[in-house]
N, C-alpha and C positions, 0 to 999 in steps of 0.2 A: 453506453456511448462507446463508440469505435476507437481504439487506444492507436495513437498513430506511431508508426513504426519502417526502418528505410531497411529496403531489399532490395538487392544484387539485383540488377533490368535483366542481368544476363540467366535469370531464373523463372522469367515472366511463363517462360512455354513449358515450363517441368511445372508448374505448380495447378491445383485444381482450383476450382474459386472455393468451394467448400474448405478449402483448406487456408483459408485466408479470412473466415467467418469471425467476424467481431475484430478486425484490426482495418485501420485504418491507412493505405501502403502507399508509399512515395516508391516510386520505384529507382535509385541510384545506377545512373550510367558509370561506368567501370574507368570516366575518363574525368568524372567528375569528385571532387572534392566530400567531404562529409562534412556541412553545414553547422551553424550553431540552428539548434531548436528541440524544442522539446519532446524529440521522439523517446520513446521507454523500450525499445529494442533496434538491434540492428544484424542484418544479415547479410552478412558479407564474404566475397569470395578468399581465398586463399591470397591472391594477388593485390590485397588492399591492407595495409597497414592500419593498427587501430592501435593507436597509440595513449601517452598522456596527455596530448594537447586534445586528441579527439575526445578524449572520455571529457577533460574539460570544458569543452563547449556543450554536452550533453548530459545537464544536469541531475535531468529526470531518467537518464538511464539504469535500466535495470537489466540485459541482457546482450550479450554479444556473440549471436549462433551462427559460430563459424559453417560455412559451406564447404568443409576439409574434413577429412582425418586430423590433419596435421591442423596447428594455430601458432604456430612459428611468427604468423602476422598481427601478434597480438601481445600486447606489453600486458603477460598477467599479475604483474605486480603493482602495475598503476592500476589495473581491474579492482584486483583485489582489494585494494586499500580504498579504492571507492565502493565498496561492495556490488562490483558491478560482476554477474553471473557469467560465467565465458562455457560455451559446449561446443562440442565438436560432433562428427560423424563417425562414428566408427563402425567396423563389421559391413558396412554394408557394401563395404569396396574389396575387401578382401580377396574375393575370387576375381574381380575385374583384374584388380592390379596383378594379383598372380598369373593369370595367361597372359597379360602382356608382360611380365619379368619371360616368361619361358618364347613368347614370340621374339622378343628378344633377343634370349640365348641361340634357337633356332636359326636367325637370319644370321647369325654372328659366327654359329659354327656351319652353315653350310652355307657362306657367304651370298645371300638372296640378294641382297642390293647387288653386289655387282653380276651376280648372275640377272637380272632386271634388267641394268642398263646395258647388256651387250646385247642382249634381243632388241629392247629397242632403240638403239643406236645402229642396228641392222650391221654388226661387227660381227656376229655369230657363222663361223662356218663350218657349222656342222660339230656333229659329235667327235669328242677326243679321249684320250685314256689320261690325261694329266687337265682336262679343263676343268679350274676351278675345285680343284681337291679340297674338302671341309675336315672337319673336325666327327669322330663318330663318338658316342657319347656313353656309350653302356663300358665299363668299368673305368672310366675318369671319377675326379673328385669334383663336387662342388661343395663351394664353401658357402657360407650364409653368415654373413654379417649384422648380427640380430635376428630373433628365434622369434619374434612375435606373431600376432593372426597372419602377416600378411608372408614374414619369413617360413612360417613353420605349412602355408600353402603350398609357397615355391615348392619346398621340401617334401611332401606329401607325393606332388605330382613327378619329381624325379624317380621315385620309385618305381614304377613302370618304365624306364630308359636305363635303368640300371645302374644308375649312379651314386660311387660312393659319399654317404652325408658327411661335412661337421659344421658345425656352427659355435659360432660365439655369441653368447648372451651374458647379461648379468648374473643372472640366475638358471641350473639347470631347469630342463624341458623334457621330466621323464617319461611323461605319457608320449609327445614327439619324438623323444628317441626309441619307444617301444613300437611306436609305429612304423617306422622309416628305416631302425638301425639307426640313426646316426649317432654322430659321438661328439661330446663336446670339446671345447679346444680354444686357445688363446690366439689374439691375434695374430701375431707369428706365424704361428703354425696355418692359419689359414693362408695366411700369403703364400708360405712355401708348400702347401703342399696342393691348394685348389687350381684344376685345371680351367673352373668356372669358378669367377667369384660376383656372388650378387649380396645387392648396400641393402638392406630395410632396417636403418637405427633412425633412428631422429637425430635431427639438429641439435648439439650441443656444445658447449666450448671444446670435449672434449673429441668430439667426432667431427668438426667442421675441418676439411681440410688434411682429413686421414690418409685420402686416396691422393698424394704427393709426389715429388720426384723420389724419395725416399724409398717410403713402402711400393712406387713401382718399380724398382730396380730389386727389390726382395721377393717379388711374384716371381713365378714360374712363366721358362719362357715359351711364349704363346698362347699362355692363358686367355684366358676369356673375363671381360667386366661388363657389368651391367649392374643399372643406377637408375632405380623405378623410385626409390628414396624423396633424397633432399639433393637440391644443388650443391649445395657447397659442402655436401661431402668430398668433391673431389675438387681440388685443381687443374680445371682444364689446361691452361698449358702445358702443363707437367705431362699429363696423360697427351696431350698432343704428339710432345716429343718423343713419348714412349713408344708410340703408334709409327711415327715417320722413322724412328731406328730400328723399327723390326722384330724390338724385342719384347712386347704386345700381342694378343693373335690378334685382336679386336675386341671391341667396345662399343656395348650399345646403352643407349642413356635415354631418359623421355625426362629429364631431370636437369635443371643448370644453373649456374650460381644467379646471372642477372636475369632473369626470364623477361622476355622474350630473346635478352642478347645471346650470342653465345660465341666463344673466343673465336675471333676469326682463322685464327691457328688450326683451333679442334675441327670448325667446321668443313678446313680444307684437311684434316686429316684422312691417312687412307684405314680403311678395315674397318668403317663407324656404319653404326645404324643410327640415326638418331630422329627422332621422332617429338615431336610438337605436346610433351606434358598430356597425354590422351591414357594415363594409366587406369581413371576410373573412366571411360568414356565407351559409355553403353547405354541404351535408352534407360534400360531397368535402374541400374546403378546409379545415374545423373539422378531421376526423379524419387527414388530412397534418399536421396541424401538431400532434395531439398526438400522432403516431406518432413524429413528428419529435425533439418535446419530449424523448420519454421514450428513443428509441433513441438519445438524444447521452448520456445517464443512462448506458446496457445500455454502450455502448462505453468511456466513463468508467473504471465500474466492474471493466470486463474489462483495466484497464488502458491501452486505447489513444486515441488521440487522437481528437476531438470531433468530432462529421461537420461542425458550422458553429459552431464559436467566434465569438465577436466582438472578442476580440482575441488575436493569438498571441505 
């Protein structure tokens, strides 16, 4: 008998039907509420909160396979206490996310958005020896704010642009620093000495809210930020202000505290790239992760254990 279970609508064209074999699927619009009844799994995006009221109405629940890396949207200690199984996606986004962290860095030092809108705003005349002067990148610093799969990619690919590593992690990363050079380093020291600084830690009490008026007045001025991360690593107004006094070089983010909002301050700030949350967004990558999603569901329900739990 078909185990009935509610998936993200917004997963309907990534997924195969084979891949759906023996469940029974309600498909959840992204606008819609999470119901009481009796489903035994749930697949939901990043953008939907799965809280203790939800796990309460879902008594028969036995899994909640996030459609993320991340599960920020997910109370796992109400999970947990109901024994309710929570996974994520990992690895399979790694390299998406990493070329868009350096797509990023790119448009930020050699200012493409505004180079964009002077072509076509038909302002453009002609070649100059001072238009639009960027940032050139071989022997600057970049710093790395957590060393993990997706920091230690950024880090990989700087190597060929010649740029000097450090990163801050919990733990050293000695195989990544054999590969890269780089060196590790406290946060401090990243503010002052990176001429590029990019977020990849997780949301935590202690990281929400790092990137402040504070630590940006301790960055180097002109640096570079970029926030492929969590929202609320930073506070946008802060970084707004930092931007409109000059002492910023620019900031590019695909990351923001209320998603979809984003501070209307930052948005009219100058020197931004910011882009619409699109860090894993690649045909390959979107349909790994809801293969992934739903096959931690299929093993679940078969009884066995969960290809990537997030905690055991």
């Amino acid at each position: 008998m078909a185990q009935p279970v509610l998936v993200a609508a917004e997963l309907r064209n990534l997924l195969e039907p084979a891949q759906l074999d023996g469940l029974d699927v309600t498909w959840l619009p992204a606008d819609q509420p999470i119901a009481r009844g009796n489903w035994v799994a749930v697949v939901p995006l990043l953008s939907r909160w799965v809280g203790g009221t939800e796990l309460k109405h879902l008594p028969n629940l036995r899994i909640v396979a996030n459609c993320a890396v991340g599960y920020d949207n997910v109370d796992l200690v109400a999970a947990e206490m109901r024994k309710v199984i929570v996974t994520n996606t990992p690895d399979v986004l790694t390299d998406a996310t990493a070329d868009l962290t350096w797509t990023l860095i790119l448009a930020c030092a050699r200012r493409i958005v505004e180079a964009i809108d002077l072509v076509r705003s038909d302002r453009w005349l002609g070649w100059h020896p001072e238009l639009l002067l960027g940032v050139e990148l071989r022997g600057r610093t970049l710093g790395l704010f957590g060393a993990g799969r997706i920091g230690q990619a950024v880090g990989r690919r700087a190597v060929p642009f010649g740029l000097r590593i450090i990163y801050a992690a919990r733990t050293p990363k000695p195989e990544f620093e054999h590969e890269t050079g780089a060196t590790r380093g406290d946060w401090s020291r990243l503010l002052g000495e990176s001429d590029i600084l990019t977020l990849h830690a997780p949301s935590t009490p202690e990281t929400k809210g790092i990137i402040n008026s504070g630590s940006l007045s301790r960055m180097k001025p002109g640096a570079i930020l970029v926030n492929t991360a969590r929202g609320d690593l930073i506070r946008e107004e802060a970084l707004a202000i930092a931007l409109e006094g000059g002492r910023l070089g620019a900031a590019g983010l695909d990351v923001y505290t209320e998603e979809p909002t984003i501070h209307p301050r930052l948005r009219a700030a100058p020197r931004t790239v910011l882009l619409p949350h699109i860090g894993s967004a690649t045909h390959d990558t979107r349909r790994k992760m809801a293969a992934i999603a739903v096959a931690n569901v299929q093993a679940v329900l078969r009884g066995q254990p969960p290809l990537t739990p997030v905690y055991r």
